[in-house]
N, C-alpha and C positions, 0 to 999 in steps of 0.2 A: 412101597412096603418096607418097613423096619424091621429093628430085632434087638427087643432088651438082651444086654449085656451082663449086666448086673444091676443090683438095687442096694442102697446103702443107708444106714442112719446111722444119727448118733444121740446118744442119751440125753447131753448135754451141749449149751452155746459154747462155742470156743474150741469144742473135740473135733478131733479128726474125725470123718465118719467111715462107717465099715462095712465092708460087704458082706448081706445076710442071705437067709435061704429066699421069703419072700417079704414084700410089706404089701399089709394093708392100708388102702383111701377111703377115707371119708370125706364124703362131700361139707364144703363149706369148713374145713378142717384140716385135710391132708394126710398127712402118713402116722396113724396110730402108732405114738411111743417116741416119734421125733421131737428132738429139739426145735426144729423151728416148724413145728406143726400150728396151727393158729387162722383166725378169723379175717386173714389180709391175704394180698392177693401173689403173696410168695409160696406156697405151700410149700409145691414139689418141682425140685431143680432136675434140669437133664442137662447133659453134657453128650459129645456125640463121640464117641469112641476113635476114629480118624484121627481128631485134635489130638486125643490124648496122645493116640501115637506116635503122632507126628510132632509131640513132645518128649515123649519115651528116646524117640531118637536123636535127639539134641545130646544124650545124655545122661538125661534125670529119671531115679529108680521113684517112681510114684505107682501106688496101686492103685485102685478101684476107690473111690470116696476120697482123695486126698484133696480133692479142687473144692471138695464139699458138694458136693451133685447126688444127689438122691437116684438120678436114673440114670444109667452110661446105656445109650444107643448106637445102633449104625445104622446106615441108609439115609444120612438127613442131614442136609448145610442148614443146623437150629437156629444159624445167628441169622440170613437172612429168609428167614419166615418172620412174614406180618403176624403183629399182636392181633388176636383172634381166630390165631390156626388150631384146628382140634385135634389130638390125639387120643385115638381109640386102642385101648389095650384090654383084650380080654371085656369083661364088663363092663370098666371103666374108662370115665372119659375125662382127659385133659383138658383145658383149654387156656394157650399160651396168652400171658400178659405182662411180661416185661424181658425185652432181649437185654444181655449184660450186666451190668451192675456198678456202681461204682467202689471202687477199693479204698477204704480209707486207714487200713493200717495194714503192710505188705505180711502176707502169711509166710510160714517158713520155708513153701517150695519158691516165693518168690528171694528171698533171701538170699539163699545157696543158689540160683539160676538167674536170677536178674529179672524173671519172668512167672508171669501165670495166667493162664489162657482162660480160665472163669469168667473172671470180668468181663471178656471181649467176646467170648464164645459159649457159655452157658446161658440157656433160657430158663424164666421162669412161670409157674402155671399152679392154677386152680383147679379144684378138683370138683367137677361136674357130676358126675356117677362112681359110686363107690365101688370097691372090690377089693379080690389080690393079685396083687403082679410079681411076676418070677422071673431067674433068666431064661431064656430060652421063648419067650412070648412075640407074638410077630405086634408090632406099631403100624395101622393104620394112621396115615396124616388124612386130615379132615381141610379142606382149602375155609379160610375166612369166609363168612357169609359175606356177601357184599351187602344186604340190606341189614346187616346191624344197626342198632341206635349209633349214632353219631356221638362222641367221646366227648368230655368238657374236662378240665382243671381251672378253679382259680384261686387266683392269686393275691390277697389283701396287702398292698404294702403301708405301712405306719410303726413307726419307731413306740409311738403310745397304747393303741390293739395290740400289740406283739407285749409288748409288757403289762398288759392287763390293766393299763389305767382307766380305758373303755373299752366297750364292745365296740365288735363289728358290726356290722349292722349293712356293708357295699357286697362283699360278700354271702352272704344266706339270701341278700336280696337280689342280686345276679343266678345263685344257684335256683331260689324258686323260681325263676322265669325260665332258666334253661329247663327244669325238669317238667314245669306245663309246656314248652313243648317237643318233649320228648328225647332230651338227651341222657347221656349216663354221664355220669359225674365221678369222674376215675378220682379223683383226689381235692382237698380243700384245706388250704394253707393262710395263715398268717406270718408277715413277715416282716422285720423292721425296714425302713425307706434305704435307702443306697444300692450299690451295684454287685455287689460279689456273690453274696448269697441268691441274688436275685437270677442272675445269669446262672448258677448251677444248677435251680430248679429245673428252669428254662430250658438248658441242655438237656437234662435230664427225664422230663417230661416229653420233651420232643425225642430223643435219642432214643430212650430203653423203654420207655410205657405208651409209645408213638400214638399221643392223645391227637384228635384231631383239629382241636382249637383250642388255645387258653386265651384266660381272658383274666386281665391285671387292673387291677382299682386302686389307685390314689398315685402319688409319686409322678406326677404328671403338670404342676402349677412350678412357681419361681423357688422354693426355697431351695437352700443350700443343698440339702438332702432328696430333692425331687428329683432322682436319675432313673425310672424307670423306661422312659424312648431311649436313653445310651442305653440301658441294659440289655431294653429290646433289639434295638439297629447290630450292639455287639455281637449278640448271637444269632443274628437270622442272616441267611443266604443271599434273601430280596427281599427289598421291602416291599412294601403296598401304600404308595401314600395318598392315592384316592380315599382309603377307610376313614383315614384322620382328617382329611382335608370334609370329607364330606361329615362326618361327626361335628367337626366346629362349625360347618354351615346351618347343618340342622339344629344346635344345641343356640346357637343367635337368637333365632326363633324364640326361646324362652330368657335369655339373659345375655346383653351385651360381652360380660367376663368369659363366654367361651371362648373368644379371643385370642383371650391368654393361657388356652390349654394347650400343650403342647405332645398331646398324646397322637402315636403313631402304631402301624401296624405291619406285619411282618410275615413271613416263610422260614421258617427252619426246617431242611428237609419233608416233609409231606405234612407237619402241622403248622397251620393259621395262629398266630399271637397278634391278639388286640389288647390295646391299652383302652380304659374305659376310665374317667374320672373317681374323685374318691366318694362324691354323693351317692347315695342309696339311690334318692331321687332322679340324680343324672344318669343314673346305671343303670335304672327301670327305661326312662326315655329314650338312653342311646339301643339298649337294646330292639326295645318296639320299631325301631327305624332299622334294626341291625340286621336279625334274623333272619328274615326271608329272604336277603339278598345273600349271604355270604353261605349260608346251603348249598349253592352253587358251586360258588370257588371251591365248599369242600370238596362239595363231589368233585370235581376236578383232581384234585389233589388226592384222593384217597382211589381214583379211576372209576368213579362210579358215572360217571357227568362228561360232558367231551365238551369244547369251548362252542 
């Protein structure tokens, strides 16, 4: 059991936010009057009051909404609660989908401190049931269901899709096979071929929105710019090179050139990364052969499964 602290918005992107008497949730929405209220899966930020302090005592005079957190709580280590934990407050119900964030231009308590604990320690959540939340309101945590749908992200790599010279076409074609049968599909990216941007998703998918599998199309043959397995082997933990190895056995079956795919597959922390070729065709194929085995490893990995 919890206990709001306080609740903050701000009118405006870029303001500081500020501590009000109460706000209002709307589902599929967020906090009535917020700046980043909206149809994505950030609505409403919490930040757990401890951190704060345990910032305040470094030093640094911050109030209530300076990190940008919509809700300051106590009673709860936010950062490591699994994506799909619920919080019950009063009417409304939370439910967490992405731990941290990435920073990409330092705000001004990181300036003057050298630090700011948002990134690393504010969660963020969607808003399931509407209401109003005040201070003084007790937080019910709700544990992850374990039988939720199982997560997906993918990933299109090509320098030509990513500039609109053509469609995609590996992508929407991987996403309808995952959703007949039965995943959710947290996010769906186009991306140009090489490694940088590629590995940030990658962290980032696996890190803060702890998807349970992604799954990467093209960037896997000889050109110059085919670095998709570096970008995967860079950021995962273990690899898996049964996946790959058994992918190119099976893909023989219908063309000699499997051969020369050099798609691999990986662990980063609790999510599965598979490299999948860049055909629509070969990505329908690999998948029917994919599926039903690698449900397993999830559960494994997500604790649902035991080996």
């Amino acid at each position: 059991m919890g206990k709001v602290l306080a609740v903050c918005t701000s009118e405006k992107k870029g303001t500081q936010k500020k501590p009000v008497q109460e706000i209002e949730l709307r589902p599929e929405w967020g906090i009535v009057g917020d700046a980043h209220a909206g149809n994505w899966h950030r609505q409403v930020s919490l930040l757990a009051f401890e951190k704060i302090d345990e910032f305040r005592k470094k030093g640094a005079e911050v109030d209530f909404g300076a990190f940008g957190e919509n809700i300051v709580c106590e009673g709860f280590d936010l950062k490591n609660l699994p994506v799909g934990t619920r919080f019950q407050v009063g009417d409304c119900l939370l439910e967490l989908t992405q731990v941290g964030k990435a920073c990409h231009s330092h705000c001004e308590i990181y300036k003057v401190m050298g630090d700011c604990i948002m990134p690393r320690e504010g969660v963020f959540t969607i808003v399931l049931k509407g209401g109003k939340v005040k201070p003084g309101m007790e937080i019910t945590m709700i544990p992850a269901d374990p039988e939720r749908p199982l997560t997906a992200a993918i990933i299109t790599l090509s320098d030509r899709a990513s500039e609109g010279v053509y469609e995609d076409k590996s992508g929407p074609a991987i996403r309808e096979r995952l959703e007949e049968k039965g995943y959710q599909i947290i996010e769906q990216m186009v991306l140009p071929d090489g490694r940088p941007r590629l590995e940030m998703e990658l962290m980032r998918l696996a890190d803060q929105r702890q998807v349970n599998v992604i799954f990467t199309t093209g960037g896997t043959g000889f050109s110059v710019r085919d670095l998709t397995p570096e970008a995967t082997k860079a950021v995962c933990d273990r690899e898996v090179p049964g996946i790959g190895e058994a992918l190119r056995n099976y893909s023989m079956e219908f063309t000699p050139h499997a051969m020369l795919s050099r798609q691999t597959a990986g662990i980063r922390k609790r999510t599965l990364i598979i490299n999948l070729p860049g055909s629509p065709k070969a990505c329908r194929e690999d998948l029917e052969f994919l599926l039903g085995t690698i449900e397993h490893g999830i559960g494994i990995l997500r604790g649902t499964a035991t080996d």
